[in-house]
N, C-alpha and C positions, 0 to 999 in steps of 0.2 A: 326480688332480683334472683335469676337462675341462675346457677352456676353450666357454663358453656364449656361442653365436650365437643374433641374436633371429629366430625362424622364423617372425613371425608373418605371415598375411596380409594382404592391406587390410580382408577381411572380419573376421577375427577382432580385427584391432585396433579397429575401432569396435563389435566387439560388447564386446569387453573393456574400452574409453573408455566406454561406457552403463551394463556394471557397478559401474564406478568411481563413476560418477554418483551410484549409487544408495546409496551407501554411508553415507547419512546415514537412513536408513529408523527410524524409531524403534522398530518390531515387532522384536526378538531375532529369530524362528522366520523370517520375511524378510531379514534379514540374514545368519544363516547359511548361508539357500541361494546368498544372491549370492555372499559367503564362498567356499562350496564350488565355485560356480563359478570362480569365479577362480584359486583353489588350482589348478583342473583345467590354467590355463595355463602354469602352471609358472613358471619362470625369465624365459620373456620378459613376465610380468605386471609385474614389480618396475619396468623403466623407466615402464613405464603408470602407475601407482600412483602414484611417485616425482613424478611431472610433472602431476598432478592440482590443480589451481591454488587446492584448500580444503587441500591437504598441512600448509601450515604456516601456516596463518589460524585454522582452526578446530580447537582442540585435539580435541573430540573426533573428532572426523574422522581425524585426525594419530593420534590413539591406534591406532585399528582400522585404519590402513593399516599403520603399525609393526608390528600382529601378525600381519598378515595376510604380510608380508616375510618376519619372523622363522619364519613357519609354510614358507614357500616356501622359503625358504633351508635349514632344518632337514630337510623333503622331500627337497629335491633330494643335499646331504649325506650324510643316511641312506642312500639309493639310490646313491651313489657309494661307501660305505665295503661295502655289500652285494653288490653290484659287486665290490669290491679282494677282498674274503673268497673271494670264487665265480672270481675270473678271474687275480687278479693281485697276490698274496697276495709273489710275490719284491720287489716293489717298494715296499717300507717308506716312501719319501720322498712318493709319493704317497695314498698313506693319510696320510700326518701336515698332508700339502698341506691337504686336505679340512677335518682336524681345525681348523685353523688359521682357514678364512674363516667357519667358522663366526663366530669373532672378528672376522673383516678378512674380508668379502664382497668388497669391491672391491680387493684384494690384488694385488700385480703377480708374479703366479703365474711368467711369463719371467724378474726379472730376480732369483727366489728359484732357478730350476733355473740359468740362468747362474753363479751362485754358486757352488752346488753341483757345475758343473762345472769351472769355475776349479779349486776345493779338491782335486777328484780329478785334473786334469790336474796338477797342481803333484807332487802322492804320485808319480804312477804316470812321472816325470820322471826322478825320484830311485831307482826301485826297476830291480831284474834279477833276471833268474832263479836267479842263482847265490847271492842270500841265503839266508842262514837264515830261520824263520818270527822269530824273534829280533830277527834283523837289521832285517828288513821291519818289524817294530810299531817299532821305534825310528826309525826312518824315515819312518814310519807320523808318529808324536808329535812330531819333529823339526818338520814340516813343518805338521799341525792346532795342536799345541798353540804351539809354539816362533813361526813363522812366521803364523798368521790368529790366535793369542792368545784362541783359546777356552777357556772354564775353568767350572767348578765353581761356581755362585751359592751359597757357604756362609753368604753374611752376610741371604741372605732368601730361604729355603727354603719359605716359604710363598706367594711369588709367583706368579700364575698364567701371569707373563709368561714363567716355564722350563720349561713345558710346551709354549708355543706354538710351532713351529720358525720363521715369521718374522721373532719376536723372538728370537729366540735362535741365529738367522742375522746379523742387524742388531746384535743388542748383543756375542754371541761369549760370552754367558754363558749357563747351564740351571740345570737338574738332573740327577740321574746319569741319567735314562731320556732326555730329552730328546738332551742331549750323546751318548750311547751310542748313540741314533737316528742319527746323523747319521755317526758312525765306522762302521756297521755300513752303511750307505748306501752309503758311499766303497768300502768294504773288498768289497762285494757287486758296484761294476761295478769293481774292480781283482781279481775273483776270488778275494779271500782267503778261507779257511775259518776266519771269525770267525763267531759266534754271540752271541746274547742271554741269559743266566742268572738270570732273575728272585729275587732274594734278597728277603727280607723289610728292610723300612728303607735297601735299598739297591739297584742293577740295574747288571751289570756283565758282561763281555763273554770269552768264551771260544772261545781258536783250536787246533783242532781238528786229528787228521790227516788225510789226504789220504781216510779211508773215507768213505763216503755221510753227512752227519751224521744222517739218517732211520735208518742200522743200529746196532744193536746195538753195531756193531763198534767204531763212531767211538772216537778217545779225544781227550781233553784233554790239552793240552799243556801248556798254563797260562793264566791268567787274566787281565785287562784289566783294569784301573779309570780308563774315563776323566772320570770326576767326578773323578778325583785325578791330574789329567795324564798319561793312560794308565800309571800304574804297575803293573808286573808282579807276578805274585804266584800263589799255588800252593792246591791244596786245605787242607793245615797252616790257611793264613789265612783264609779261608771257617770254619775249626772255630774259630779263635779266637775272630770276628766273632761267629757263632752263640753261643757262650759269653757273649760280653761283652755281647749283647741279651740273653739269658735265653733266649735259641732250641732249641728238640732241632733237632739237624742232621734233616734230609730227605732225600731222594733228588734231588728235583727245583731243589734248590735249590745242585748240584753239576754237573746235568745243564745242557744248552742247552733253550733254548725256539724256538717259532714266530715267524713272525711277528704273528698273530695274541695272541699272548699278551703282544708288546712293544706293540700297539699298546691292546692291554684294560686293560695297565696305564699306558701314558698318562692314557688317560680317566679310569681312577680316578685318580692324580695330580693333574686337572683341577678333577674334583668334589672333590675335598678342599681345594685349592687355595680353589677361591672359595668353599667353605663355611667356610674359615677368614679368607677377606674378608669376609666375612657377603654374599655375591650368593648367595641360596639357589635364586632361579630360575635365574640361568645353570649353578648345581653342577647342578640339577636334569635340565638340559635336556642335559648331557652323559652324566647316568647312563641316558636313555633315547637318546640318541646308541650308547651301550656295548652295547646290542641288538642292533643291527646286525649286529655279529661275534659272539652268542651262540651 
């Protein structure tokens, strides 16, 4: 996620404060074009907007500038997750950044990476080269789970708040994809060859040997759960799981994923999340959010 400086000119800002103006035009077909103008501004429209002195006097007025936000923010988001796809697809904490202000526009984006750096300086403290991969995940959990006391939100699986990584930064609670975001974060600037395993009813993390994880070659050493305080665990228990949902085992659901495919399944986590708050426009606005990386 970028941090957004306002570019605008003197020129553009008074032509942009005249569209603003006009925002009460009762003609639809006139308002959309002012509409699309504004959109054109991007990011630095929103203070404009914001500061428009019928904002919050004249409801309808308030209404069409809220969409008009919601349309700019949404914009600018799509284009930054189309962006992470095309440019910069290693960096999973910055895509979930993105995800996140969708929620929280005015988000303090530094003191969510500060965090995140804290957590990994504390791991990579504790770790040497002469572990085992073994050694290194229990040290790994010693210090995320034991020590910053993040965990598993088992008691309200339907919250949208364990998708969002701000909250789930601030509270130290998720769901398995959110939590496993954030382990596979650490573990990517600490250089471990840990991965994402998309399961069905569950998303859970696998460290790998030293081969390319993109060959053939790669193997699995064992598996991660950190929705269940990174507990360890083997192919055997993936067949149990599978069983005990009603699952046929898969291929892919043994194998590591993208990051592309941890971030596809957030979103849908999202939209189900708030379609089971009953917000069917914000589920809405995430499943054409999920385009992005199609």
């Amino acid at each position: 996620m970028q941090d957004t400086a306002m570019n605008l000119t003197n020129t553009n800002t008074t032509e942009l404060k005249a569209l603003v103006q006009l925002l009460d035009d009762p003609d639809i077909t006139v308002f959309s074009q002012i509409e699309e103008r504004i959109l054109n501004f991007g990011n630095d429209a929103i203070a404009v907007l914001e500061d428009n002195t019928s904002y919050k006097s004249d409801k309808e007025i308030s209404n069409r500038i809220d969409r008009i936000i919601k349309k700019i923010q949404f914009n600018s988001i799509y284009t930054e997750l189309v962006d992470w796809k095309h440019n910069d697809q290693a960096n999973l904490f910055e895509a979930v950044l993105s995800i996140s202000a969708m929620q929280y526009p005015k988000m303090d984006v530094l003191v969510l990476r500060k965090m995140m750096d804290r957590i990994t300086r504390d791991v990579w403290l504790e770790m040497n080269e002469e572990l085992t991969p073994l050694e290194k995940v229990q040290i790994f959990n010693h210090i995320f789970f034991g020590t910053y006391k993040f965990y598993g939100n088992k008691g309200n699986l339907s919250s949208p708040q364990n998708s969002l990584i701000k909250d789930v930064l601030e509270s130290k609670k998720g769901n398995s994809v959110s939590i496993s975001i954030l382990y596979l974060e650490i573990a990517r600037r600490l250089n471990m060859p840990i991965y994402g395993v998309d399961l069905p009813q569950n998303f859970v993390l696998a460290y790998v040997n030293d081969e390319s994880v993109l060959s053939a070659n790669h193997r699995v050493l064992f598996y991660i759960n950190p929705f269940n305080e990174g507990i360890i665990f083997t192919k055997k228990d993936i067949d149990a799981f599978l069983k005990q949902i009603s699952e046929k085992p898969r291929k892919e659901y043994y194998q590591v994923c993208d990051n592309v495919s941890v971030v596809k399944r957030l979103l849908t986590e999202l939209v189900e999340s708030f379609s089971a708050v009953g917000e069917e426009e914000t589920a809405e606005t995430y499943k054409r959010l999920s385009k992005a990386i199609d």
